[in-house]
C-alpha positions in Angstrom: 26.4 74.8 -5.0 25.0 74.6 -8.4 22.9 71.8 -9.9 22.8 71.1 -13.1 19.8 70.8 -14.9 20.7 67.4 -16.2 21.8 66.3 -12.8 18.2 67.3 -11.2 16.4 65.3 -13.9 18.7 62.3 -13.2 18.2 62.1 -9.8 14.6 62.8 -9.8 14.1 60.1 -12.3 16.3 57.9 -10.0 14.0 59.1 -6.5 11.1 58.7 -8.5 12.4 55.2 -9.5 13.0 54.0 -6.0 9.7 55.1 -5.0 7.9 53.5 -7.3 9.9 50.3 -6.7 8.8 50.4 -3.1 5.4 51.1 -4.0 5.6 47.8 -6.4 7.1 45.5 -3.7 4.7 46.4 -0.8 1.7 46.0 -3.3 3.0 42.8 -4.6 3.6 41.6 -0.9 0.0 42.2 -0.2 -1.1 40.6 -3.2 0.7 37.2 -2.0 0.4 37.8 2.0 4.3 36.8 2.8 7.1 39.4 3.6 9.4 37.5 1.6 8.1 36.9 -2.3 11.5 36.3 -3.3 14.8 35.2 -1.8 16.6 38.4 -2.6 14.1 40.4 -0.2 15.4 38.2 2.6 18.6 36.1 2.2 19.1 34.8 5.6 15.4 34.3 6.3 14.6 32.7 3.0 17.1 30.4 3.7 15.2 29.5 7.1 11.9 29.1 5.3 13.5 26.2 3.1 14.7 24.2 5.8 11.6 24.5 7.4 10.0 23.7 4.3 12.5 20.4 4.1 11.5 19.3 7.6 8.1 19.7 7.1 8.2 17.6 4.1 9.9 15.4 6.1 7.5 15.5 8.5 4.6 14.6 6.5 6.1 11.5 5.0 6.1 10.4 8.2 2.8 11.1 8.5 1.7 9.5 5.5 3.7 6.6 6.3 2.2 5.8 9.9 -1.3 6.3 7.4 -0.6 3.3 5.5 0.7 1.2 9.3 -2.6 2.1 10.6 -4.0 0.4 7.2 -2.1 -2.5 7.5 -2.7 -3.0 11.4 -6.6 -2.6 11.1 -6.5 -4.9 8.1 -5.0 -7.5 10.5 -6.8 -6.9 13.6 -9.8 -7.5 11.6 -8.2 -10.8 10.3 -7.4 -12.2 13.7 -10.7 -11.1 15.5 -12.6 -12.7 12.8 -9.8 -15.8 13.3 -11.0 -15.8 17.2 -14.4 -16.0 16.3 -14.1 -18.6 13.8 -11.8 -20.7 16.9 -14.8 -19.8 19.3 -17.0 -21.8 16.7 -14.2 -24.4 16.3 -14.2 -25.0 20.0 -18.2 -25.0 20.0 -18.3 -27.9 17.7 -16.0 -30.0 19.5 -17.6 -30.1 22.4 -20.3 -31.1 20.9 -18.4 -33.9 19.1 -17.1 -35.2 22.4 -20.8 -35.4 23.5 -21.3 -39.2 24.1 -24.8 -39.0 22.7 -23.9 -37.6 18.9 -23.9 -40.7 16.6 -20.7 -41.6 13.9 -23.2 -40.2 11.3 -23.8 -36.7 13.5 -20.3 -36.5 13.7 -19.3 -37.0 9.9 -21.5 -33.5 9.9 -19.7 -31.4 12.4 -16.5 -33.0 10.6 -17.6 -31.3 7.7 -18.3 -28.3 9.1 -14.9 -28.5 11.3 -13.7 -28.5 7.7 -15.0 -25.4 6.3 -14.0 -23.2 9.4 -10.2 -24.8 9.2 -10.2 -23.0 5.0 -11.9 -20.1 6.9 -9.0 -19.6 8.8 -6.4 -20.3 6.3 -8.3 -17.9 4.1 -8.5 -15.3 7.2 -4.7 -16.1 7.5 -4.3 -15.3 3.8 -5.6 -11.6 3.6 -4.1 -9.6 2.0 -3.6 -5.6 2.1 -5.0 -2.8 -0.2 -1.4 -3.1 -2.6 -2.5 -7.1 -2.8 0.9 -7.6 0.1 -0.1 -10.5 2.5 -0.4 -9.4 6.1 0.9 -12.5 7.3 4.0 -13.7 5.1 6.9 -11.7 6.9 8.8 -10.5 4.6 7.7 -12.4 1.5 4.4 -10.2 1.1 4.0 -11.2 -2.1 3.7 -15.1 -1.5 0.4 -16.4 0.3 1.6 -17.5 3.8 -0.3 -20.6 3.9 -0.5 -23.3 1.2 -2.6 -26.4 0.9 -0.7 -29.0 -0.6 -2.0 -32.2 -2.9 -2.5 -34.4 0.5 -4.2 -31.4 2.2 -1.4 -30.3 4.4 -1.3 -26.8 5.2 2.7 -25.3 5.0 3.9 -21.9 5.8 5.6 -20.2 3.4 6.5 -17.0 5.0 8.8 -16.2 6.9 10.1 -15.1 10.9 11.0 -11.3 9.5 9.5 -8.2 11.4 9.7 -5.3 8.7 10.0 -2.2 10.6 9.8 1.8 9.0 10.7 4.8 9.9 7.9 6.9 11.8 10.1 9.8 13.3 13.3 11.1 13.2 14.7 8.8 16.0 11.2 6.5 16.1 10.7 2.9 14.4 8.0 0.6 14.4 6.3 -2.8 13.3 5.0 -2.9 10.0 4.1 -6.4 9.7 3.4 -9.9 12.0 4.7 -13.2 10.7 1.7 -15.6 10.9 3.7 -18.2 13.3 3.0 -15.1 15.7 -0.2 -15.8 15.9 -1.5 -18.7 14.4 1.2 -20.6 16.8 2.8 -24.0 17.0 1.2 -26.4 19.5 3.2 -28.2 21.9 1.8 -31.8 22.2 3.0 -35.1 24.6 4.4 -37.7 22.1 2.7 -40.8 23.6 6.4 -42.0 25.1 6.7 -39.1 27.4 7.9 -36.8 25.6 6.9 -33.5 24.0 6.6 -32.8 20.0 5.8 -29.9 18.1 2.4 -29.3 16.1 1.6 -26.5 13.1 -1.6 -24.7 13.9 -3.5 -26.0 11.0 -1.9 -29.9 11.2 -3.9 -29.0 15.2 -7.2 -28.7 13.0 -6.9 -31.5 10.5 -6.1 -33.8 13.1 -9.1 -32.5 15.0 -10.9 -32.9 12.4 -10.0 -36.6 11.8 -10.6 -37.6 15.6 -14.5 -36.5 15.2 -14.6 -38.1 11.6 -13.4 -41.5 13.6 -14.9 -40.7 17.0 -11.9 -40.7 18.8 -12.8 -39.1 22.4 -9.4 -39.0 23.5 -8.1 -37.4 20.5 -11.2 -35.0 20.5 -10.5 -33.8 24.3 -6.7 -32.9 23.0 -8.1 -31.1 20.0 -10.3 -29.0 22.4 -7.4 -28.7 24.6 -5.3 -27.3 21.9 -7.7 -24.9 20.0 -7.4 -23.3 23.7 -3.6 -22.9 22.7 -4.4 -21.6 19.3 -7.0 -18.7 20.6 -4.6 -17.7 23.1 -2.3 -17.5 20.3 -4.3 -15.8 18.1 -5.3 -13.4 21.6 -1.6 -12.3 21.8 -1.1 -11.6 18.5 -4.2 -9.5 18.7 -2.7 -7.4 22.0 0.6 -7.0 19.8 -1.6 -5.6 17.1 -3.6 -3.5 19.5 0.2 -2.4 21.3 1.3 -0.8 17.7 -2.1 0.4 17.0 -1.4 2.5 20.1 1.9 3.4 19.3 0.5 5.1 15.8 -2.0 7.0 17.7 0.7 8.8 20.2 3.4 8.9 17.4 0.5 11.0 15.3 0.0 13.0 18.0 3.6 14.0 18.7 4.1 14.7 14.4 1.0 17.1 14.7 2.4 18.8 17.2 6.0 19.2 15.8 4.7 20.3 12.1 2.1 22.5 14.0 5.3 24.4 15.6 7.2 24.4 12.6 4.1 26.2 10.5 3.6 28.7 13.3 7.7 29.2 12.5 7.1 29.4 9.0 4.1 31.5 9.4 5.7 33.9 12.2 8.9 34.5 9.1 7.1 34.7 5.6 3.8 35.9 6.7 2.7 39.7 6.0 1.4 42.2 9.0 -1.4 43.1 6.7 -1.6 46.2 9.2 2.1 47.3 9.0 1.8 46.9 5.2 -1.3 48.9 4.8 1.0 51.7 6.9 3.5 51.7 4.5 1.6 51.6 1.5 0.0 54.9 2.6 3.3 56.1 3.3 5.0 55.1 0.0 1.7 56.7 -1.8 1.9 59.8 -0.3 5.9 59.7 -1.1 5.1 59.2 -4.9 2.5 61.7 -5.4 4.5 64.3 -3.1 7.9 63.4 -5.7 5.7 63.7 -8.6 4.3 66.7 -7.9 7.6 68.9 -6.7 9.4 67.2 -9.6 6.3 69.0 -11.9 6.9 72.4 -10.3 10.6 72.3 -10.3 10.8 71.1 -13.5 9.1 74.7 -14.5 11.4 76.7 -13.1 13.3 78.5 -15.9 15.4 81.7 -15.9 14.0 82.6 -19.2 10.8 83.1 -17.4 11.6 85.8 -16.0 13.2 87.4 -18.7 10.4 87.6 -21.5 
């Protein structure tokens, strides 16, 4: 068979050309650390890298959406402890009121007081997020749940919705409490028998009026009640404490899953740095073994054995 000298040269340049191109890709592929720098080294898997890609984006949204609950959930376990302990006060300086030996005058000043804790609480009540949303307003978080009126009356102005986001791919939870779930209406007899229902705050005003007027009767009903409002105030505090818990196990099982899916990822695109390094040596040796038969080859001439 003869070979043309033009032929040779062709498909020298053309071996020396895939070489080299080998050469290229494993040094780039070391260079970056992934088997697949491009989608055309891999179709199929580079197409399995996306998706996971996608879920892990997915994935971490979730993530930093459970970030922001826990936010809002602390924010309001902090508002209804520091309600309790402002009731535990309340409760203090009722019993003091009903204490037959405080005068009108020493009552006017635990009114006063009794006064100042009831705006505590509507201010506790009040709070607001890190975004400036109210915790407490359902789903109007951007009206303050509790108003004060020109008579003093204290309205709600949220109201009953439970706002709930998407923490998982089948997994939704709480993001909010309306404040009627914790700062409850008070059932309360009628005088005629019957039972009537009293707002939280219209509780503490008309506590507040039965020491101004040293009512004893009235002030033993208001101590009664501010019972009802802490165990109010306690269940809306276990609720809190419920989906508190539900953030920490739900981060627990998204760590896991986005753990597997790297350790996917990785066990695809990632390079054998050893393997690699094999071939390298290999593709080296390859180049410099081409090169240097192509040099000799190349020299071999008829006419040099003629002169």
């Amino acid at each position: 068979m003869k070979i043309s000298t033009s032929l040779y040269f062709d498909r020298s340049t053309q071996q020396l050309g895939n070489v080299q191109a080998n050469l290229s890709k494993v040094q780039e592929q070391m260079s970056t650390g992934l088997q697949i720098v491009k989608p055309s080294d891999s179709p199929d898997k580079a197409a399995l890298v996306t998706r996971i890609e996608s879920e892990l984006a997915r994935q971490t949204s979730y993530q930093d959406t459970l970030k922001a609950v826990n936010v809002r959930l602390t924010a309001q376990e902090t508002a209804l402890t520091n309600t309790s302990d402002v009731l535990s006060r309340v409760k203090e300086l009722a019993t003091q009121a009903a204490n037959d030996t405080l005068s009108p005058a020493d009552r006017q000043t635990v009114a006063i007081e009794l006064s100042s804790l009831r705006d505590q609480i509507m201010s506790l009540g009040n709070t607001q997020d890190s975004n400036g949303n109210y915790l407490f307003s359902g789903s109007k978080a951007s009206v303050p749940p509790y108003s004060k009126d020109d008579k003093g009356v204290v309205t709600y102005q949220g109201d009953q919705s439970r706002m709930k986001v998407n923490v998982g791919d089948s997994r939704r939870m709480n993001l909010n409490m309306p404040g009627t779930d914790a700062y409850v209406r008070l059932v309360r007899d009628d005088g005629k028998g019957g039972k009537v229902g009293v707002d939280f705050f219209q509780a503490l005003d008309d506590l507040v009026t039965a020491v101004k007027s040293s009512d004893h009767t009235n002030i033993q009903r208001g101590i009664s009640e501010v019972d009802g409002m802490q165990q109010g105030v306690s269940d809306g505090l276990a609720q809190v404490g419920t989906d508190l818990s539900v953030v920490d196990m739900q981060n627990s099982v998204l760590d896991q899953v986005v753990l597997r899916l790297k350790t996917t990822r990785s066990d695809i695109e990632d390079l054998d740095y050893t393997e690699a390094a094999t071939r390298l040596n290999k593709d080296q040796l390859s180049l410099q073994a081409a090169q240097s038969s192509f040099a000799k080859i190349s020299q071999l001439s008829l006419f040099n054995f003629i002169k």
